[in-house]
Each structure stands twice: as structure tokens, then as C-alpha cells.
DRENDO-1510 file (C-alpha; in Angstrom, 1 decimal, always signed):
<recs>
REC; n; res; u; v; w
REC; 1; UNK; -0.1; +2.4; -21.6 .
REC; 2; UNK; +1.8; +2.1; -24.8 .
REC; 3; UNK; +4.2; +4.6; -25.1 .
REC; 4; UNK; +2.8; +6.1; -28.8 .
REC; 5; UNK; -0.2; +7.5; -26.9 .
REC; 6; UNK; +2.3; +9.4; -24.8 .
REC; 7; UNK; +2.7; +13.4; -25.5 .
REC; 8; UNK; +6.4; +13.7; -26.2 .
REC; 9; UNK; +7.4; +17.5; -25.9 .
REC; 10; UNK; +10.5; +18.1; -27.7 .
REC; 11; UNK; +12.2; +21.5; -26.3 .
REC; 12; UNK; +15.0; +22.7; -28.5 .
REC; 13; UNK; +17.4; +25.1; -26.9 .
REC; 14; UNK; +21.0; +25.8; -26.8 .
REC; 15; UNK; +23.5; +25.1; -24.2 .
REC; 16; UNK; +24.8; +28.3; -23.1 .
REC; 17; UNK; +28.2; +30.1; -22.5 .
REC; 18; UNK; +28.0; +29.2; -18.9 .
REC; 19; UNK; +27.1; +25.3; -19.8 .
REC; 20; UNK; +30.1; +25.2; -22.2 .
REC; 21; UNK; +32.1; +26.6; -20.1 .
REC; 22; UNK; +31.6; +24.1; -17.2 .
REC; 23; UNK; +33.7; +21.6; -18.4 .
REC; 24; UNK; +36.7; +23.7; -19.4 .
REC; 25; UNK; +39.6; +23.6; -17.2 .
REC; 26; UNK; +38.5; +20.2; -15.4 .
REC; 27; UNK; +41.5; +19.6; -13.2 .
REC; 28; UNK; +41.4; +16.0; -12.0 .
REC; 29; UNK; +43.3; +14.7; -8.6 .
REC; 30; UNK; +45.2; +11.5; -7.4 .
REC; 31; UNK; +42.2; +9.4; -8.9 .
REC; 32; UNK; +42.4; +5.8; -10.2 .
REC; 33; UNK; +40.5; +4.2; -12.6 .
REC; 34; UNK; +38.8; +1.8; -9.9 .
REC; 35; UNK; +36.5; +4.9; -9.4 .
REC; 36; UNK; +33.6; +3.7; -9.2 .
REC; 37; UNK; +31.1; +4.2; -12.3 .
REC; 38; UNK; +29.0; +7.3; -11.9 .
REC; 39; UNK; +30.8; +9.5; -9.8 .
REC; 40; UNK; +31.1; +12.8; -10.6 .
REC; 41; UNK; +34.2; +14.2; -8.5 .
REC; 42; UNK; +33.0; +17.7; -7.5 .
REC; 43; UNK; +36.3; +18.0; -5.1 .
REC; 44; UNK; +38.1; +18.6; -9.2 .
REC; 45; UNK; +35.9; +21.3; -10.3 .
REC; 46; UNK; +36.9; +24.8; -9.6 .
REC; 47; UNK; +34.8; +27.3; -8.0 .
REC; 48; UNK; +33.6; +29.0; -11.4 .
REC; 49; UNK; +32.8; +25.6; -12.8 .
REC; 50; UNK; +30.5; +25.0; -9.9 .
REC; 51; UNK; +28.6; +28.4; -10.3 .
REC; 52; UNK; +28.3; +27.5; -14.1 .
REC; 53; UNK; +26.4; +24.7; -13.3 .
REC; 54; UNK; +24.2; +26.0; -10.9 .
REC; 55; UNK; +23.0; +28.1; -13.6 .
REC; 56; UNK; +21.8; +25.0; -15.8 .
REC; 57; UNK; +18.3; +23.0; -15.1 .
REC; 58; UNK; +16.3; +19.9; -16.6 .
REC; 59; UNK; +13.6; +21.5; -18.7 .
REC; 60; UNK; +11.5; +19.9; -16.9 .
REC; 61; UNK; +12.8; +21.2; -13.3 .
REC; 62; UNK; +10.3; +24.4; -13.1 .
REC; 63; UNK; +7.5; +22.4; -13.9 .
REC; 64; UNK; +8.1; +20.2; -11.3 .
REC; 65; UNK; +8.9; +23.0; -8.9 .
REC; 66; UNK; +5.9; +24.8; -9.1 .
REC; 67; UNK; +3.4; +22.0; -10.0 .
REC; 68; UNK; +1.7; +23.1; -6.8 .
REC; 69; UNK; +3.1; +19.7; -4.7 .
REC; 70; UNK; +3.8; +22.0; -1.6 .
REC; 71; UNK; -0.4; +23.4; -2.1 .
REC; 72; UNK; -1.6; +20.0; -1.8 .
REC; 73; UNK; +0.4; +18.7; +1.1 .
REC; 74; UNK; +3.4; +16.1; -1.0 .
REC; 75; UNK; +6.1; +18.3; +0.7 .
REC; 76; UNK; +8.9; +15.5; +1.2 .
REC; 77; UNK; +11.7; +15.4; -1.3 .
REC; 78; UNK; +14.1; +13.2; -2.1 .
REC; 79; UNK; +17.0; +14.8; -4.9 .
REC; 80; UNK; +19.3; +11.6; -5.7 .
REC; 81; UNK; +22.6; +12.1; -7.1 .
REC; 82; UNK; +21.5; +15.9; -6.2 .
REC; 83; UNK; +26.0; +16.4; -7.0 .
REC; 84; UNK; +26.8; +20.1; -5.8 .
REC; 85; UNK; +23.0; +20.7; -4.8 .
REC; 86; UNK; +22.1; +23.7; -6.9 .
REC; 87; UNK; +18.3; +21.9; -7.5 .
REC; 88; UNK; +18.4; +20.5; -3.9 .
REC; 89; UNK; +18.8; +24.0; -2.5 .
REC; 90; UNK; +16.1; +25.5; -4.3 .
REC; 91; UNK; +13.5; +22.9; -3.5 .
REC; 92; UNK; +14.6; +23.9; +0.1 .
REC; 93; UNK; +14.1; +27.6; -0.9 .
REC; 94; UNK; +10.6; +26.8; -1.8 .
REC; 95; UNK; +9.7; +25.3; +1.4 .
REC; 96; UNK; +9.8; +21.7; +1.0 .
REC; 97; UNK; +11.4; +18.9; +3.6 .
REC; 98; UNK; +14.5; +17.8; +1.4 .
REC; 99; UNK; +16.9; +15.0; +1.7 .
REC; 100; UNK; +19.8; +14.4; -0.7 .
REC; 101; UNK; +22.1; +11.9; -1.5 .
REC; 102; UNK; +25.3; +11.9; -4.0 .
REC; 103; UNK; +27.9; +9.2; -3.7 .
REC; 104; UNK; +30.1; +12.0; -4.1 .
REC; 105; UNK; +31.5; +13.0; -0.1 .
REC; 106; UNK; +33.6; +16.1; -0.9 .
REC; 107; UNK; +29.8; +17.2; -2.8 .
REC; 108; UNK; +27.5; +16.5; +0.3 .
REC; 109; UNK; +29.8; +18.1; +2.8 .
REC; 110; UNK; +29.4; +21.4; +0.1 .
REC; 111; UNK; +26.0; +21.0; +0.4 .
REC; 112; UNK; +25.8; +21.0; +4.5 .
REC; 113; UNK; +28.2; +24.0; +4.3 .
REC; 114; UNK; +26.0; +25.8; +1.8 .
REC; 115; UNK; +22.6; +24.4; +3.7 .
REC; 116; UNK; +24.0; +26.1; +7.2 .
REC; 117; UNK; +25.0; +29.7; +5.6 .
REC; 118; UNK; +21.8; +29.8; +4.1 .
REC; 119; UNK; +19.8; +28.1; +6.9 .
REC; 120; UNK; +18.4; +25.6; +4.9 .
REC; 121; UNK; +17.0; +22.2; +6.2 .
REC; 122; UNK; +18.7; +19.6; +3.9 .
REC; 123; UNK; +19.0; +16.1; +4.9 .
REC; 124; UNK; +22.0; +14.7; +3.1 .
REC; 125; UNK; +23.7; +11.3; +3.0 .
REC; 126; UNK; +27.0; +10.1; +1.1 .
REC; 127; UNK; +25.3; +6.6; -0.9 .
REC; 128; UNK; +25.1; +4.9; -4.3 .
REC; 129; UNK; +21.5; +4.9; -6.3 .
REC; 130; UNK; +21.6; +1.5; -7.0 .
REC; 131; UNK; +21.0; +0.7; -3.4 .
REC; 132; UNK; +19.6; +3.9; -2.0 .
REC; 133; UNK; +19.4; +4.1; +2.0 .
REC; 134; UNK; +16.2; +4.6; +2.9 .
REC; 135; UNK; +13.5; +2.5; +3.9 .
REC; 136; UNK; +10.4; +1.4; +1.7 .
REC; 137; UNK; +7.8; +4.5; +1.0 .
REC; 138; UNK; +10.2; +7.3; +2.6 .
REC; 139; UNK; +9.2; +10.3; +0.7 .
REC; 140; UNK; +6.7; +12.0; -1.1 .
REC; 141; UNK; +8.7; +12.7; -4.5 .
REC; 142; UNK; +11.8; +11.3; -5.7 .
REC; 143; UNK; +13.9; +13.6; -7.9 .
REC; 144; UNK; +16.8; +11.9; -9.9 .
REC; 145; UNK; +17.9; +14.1; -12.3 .
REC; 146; UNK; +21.0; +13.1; -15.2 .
REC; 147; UNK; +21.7; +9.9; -12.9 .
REC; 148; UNK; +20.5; +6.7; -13.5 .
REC; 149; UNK; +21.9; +6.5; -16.5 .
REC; 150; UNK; +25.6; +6.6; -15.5 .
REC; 151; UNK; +25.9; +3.1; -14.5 .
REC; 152; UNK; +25.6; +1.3; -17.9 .
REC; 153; UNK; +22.4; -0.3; -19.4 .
REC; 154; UNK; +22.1; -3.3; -17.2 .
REC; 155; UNK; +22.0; -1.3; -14.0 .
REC; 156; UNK; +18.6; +0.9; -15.1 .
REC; 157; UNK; +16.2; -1.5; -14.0 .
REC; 158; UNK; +17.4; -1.8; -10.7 .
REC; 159; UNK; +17.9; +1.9; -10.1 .
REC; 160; UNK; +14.1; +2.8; -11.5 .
REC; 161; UNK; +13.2; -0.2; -9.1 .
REC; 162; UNK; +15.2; +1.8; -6.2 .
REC; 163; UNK; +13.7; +4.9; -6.8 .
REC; 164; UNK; +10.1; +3.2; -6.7 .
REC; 165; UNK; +10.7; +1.9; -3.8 .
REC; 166; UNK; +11.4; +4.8; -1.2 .
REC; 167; UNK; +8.6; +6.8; -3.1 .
REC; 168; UNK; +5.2; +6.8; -0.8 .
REC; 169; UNK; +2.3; +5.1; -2.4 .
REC; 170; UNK; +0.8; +8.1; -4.3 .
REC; 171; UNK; +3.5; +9.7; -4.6 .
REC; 172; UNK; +5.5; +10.5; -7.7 .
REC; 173; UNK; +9.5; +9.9; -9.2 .
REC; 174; UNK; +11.1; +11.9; -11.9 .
REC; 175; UNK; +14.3; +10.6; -13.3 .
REC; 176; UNK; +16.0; +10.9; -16.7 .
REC; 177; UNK; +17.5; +8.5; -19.4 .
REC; 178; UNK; +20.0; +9.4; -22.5 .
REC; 179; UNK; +18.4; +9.1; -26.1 .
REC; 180; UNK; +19.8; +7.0; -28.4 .
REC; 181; UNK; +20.1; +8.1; -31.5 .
REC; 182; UNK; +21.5; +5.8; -34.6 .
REC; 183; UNK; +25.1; +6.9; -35.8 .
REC; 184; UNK; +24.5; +8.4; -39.4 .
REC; 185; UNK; +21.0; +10.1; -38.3 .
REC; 186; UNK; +21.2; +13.1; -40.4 .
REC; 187; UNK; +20.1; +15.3; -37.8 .
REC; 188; UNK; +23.3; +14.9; -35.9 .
REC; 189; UNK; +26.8; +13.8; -35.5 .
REC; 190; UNK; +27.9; +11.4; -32.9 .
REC; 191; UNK; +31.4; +10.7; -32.0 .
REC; 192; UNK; +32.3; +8.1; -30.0 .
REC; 193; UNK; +35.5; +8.8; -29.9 .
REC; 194; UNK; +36.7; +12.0; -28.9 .
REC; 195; UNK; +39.4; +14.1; -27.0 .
REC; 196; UNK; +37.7; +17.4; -25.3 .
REC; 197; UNK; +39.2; +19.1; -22.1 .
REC; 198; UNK; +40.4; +15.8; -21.0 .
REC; 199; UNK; +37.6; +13.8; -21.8 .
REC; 200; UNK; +38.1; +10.5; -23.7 .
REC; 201; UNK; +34.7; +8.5; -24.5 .
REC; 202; UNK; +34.6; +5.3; -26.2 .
REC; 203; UNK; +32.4; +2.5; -27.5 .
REC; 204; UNK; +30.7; +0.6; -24.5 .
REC; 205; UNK; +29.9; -3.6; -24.2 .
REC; 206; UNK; +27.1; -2.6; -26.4 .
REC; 207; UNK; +25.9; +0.3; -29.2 .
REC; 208; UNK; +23.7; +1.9; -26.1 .
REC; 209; UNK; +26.8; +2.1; -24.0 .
REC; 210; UNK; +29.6; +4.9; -24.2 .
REC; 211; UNK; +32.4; +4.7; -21.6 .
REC; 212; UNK; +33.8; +8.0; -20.9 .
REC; 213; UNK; +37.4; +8.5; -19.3 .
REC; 214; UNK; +38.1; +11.7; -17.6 .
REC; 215; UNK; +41.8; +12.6; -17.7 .
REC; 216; UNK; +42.4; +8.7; -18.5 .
REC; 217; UNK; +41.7; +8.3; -14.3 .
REC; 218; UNK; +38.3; +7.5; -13.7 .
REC; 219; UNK; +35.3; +7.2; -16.0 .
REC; 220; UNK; +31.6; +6.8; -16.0 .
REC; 221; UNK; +29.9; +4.2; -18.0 .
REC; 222; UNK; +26.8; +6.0; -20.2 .
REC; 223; UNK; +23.6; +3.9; -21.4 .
REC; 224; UNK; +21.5; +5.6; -24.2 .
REC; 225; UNK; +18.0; +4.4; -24.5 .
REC; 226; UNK; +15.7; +3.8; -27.7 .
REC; 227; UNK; +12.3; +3.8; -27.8 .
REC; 228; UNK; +12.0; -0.1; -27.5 .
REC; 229; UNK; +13.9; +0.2; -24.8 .
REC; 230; UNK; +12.1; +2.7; -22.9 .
REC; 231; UNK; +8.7; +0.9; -23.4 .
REC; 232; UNK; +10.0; -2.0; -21.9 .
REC; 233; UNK; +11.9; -0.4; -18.9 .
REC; 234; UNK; +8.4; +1.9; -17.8 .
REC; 235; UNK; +6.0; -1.1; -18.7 .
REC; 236; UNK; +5.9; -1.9; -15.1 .
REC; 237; UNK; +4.9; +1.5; -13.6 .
REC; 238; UNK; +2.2; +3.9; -14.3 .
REC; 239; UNK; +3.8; +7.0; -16.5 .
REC; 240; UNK; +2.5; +10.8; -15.5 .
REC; 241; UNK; +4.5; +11.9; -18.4 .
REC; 242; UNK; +7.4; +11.6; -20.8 .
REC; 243; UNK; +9.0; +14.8; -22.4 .
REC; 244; UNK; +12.3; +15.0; -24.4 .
REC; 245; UNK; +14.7; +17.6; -24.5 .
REC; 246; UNK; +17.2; +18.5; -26.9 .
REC; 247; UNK; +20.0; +20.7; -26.0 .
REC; 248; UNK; +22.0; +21.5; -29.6 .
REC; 249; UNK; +25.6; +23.3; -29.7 .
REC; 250; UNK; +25.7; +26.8; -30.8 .
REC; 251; UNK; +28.9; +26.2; -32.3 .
REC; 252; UNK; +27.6; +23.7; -34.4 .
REC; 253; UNK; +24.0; +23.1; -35.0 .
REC; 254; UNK; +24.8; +19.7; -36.2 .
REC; 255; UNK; +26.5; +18.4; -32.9 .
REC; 256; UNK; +24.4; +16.5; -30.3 .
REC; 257; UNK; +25.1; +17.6; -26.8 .
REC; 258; UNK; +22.6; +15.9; -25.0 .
REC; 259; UNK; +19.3; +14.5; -25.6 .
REC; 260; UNK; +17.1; +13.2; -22.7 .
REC; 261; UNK; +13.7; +11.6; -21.8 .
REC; 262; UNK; +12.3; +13.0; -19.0 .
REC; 263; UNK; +10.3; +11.0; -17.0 .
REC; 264; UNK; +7.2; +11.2; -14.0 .
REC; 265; UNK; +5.9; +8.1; -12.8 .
REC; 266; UNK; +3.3; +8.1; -10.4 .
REC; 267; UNK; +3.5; +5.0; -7.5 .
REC; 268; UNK; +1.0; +3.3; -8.1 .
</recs>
């Protein structure tokens, strides 16, 4: 299907004291730079950090969460790269059989603490998305929320392929990708250079790729998709839906935050 007969919903909104907030006072460890790409090191948030981004969801979280999968019997979940679990634990909440994964330990053994005081069945494991481990058709629904792009451009194929492949036959996976947006678009200002609590990003191998360094220790490689692009990467798999989101700074309306496709495929 081509991708102009999709309904794109775009969903303005503004990130919100607790979103900014989150990455304030980011206080990084013995790390190297050999990290590898796409770990987020929960173990360096603080407490209040956490809680402030427990408090922030994918626009397209609730509609997934009560799209009525638990009436009609798809009740296993997989939440990949699910970080400090805040989405994991309400799908849990809700009554569905979750499993999560995060290649982050010090975020899954959070999790189990969390999952036991609350007595919660979650399933986690400590693994990578580019080679999830699970066999073929494991689960129901695949959930991979603000993951698959943090690996660089030439990784997203694989990863969608991943994520396709432990989802049942008739099943469905959600996953998001960065929108690229061409510098000098009027409506908004990108920098690809920058110093912000720490943060350092620069320009990637490519124009779709910014490389972010946290504290100059360990970094995360980000790929931002255009619409070309997109058609091409979901021209293999049958498409439920695509939406885009776009979160603008209330400091300054002109700033891009963070703009994503969000994505249902249906296994075909």
C-alpha cells in the first residue's frame, strides 16, 4: 500500500515540566565510550528523573492499551527496550502476560524489584533488539517504543525484521522511527550541534544520522527517517497504521524536540 493513502494523524502537544525536567541533572558513571550504541544507562538517572519519565507516553500508547486486545484473546506482550518499565508495568496492570527486554541490566533488575512489590507477572531479560531472544512467533504483540532507532540507519531493517519475527502470525508490532526534517524548514530549528545538561550531538556518517555523546562517555547513534525512506523500510509488511506526533518546546515554539512515526504492522 503506498504510503500517501495512509491517514497520518499529526498530534501537536508540548513536552511538559516533568519531560524537561528528565534530563536535567544527568549524572553519568565510570562509562567509556565503547558503550555500546543505544543504551540508555538508567543506573545514572536519579530517582526524580525516573518518576518524570514515568509520567510521559507515546501518543499512541493508550490507543494501543485499550484497543480491546485483552477482549479478543491477543493477551501476550512483548515491551522491547521497555528501559525503567513504566509502559511495561501498566500493560501488566491491565491484565496482559508481559515479557520485557532492555539491554540495560541495572533497568531490568528495577523492573523485577518493582514487578515483586507490586505483584506483577513480568517476564524480563537483559538483550539487544537487533537480535532479540526469543524464538520465531513468541508473542501476540510486540511493543518497541523510541528504540529502533538508536542504532543508526543501517541497523532498522534488521531490527523491524526482529521484531516481525517473534510476533505470532496475526498478531501485531508497534515500533517508532525519528522524522527527518530538512535543516532550514521554516517550521523549526535543528541543531546538530549542541551542549545541553551534558549532552553533545553531532552530525552522523549521513544527514539521517545524529550521534549524540552523553557527558563525552558514551553515546547513542540516532537515524531520522524521510518519507522515502519509510516507504521503502514498511514495503515489505502489511501497515495497520501510521501516525506522527509532534512534541514542540514551550520555551520556544520554534524548537523541535521530537517528531516520530508511529507505526502498527499487522503479521501477515
Amino acid at each position: 500500500m503506498n504510503i500517501k493513502t495512509w491517514i497520518l494523524l499529526l498530534v501537536i502537544g508540548t513536552i511538559t515540566a516533568a519531560g524537561c525536567a528528565s534530563r536535567t541533572n544527568l549524572q553519568t558513571k565510570n562509562l567509556t565510550s565503547q558503550t555500546v550504541s543505544g543504551e540508555w544507562h538508567w543506573e545514572n538517572f536519579s530517582n526524580e528523573e525516573i518518576k518524570n519519565w514515568s509520567q510521559i507516553h507515546s501518543p499512541s500508547f493508550y490507543t494501543l492499551l485499550y484497543g480491546g486486545w485483552a477482549e479478543i484473546g491477543k493477551k501476550t506482550i512483548l515491551d522491547v527496550g521497555a528501559g525503567q518499565g513504566h509502559e511495561t508495568i501498566i500493560f501488566a496492570e491491565k491484565g496482559f502476560d508481559v515479557s520485557a527486554i532492555d539491554i540495560n541490566k541495572f533497568a531490568m533488575d528495577r523492573l523485577d524489584k518493582i514487578a515483586v512489590d507490586k505483584k506483577l507477572s513480568i517476564k524480563t531479560k537483559v538483550g539487544d533488539v537487533r537480535k532479540l531472544p526469543y524464538p520465531d512467533q513468541s508473542f501476540e504483540f510486540v511493543y518497541a517504543n523510541k528504540v529502533v532507532n538508536l542504532n543508526g540507519c543501517d541497523a532498522i531493517p534488521s531490527i523491524i525484521a526482529e521484531l516481525n519475527r517473534v510476533t505470532k502470525d496475526g498478531g501485531r508490532f508497534f515500533f517508532t522511527l525519528n522524522v527527518f526534517i530538512e535543516e532550514g524548514n521554516p517550521l523549526f530549528k535543528e541543531k546538530l550541534t549542541k551542549q545541553e545538561q551534558g549532552e553533545k550531538c553531532l552530525p552522523g556518517p549521513s544527514k539521517y544520522e545524529k550521534i549524540c555523546y552523553f557527558k563525552d562517555q558514551y553515546k547513542t547513534t540516532y537515524c531520522f527517517v524521510d518519507q522515502a525512506m519509510l516507504e521503502k523500510l514498511l514495503k515489505p509488511y502489511k501497515v495497520k497504521w501510521v501516525l506522527m506526533d509532534i512534541f514542540l518546546n514551550p520555551i520556544d515554539d520554534l524548537s523541535r524536540q521530537s517528531s516520530h512515526y508511529n507505526i502498527l504492522i499487522e503479521k501477515k
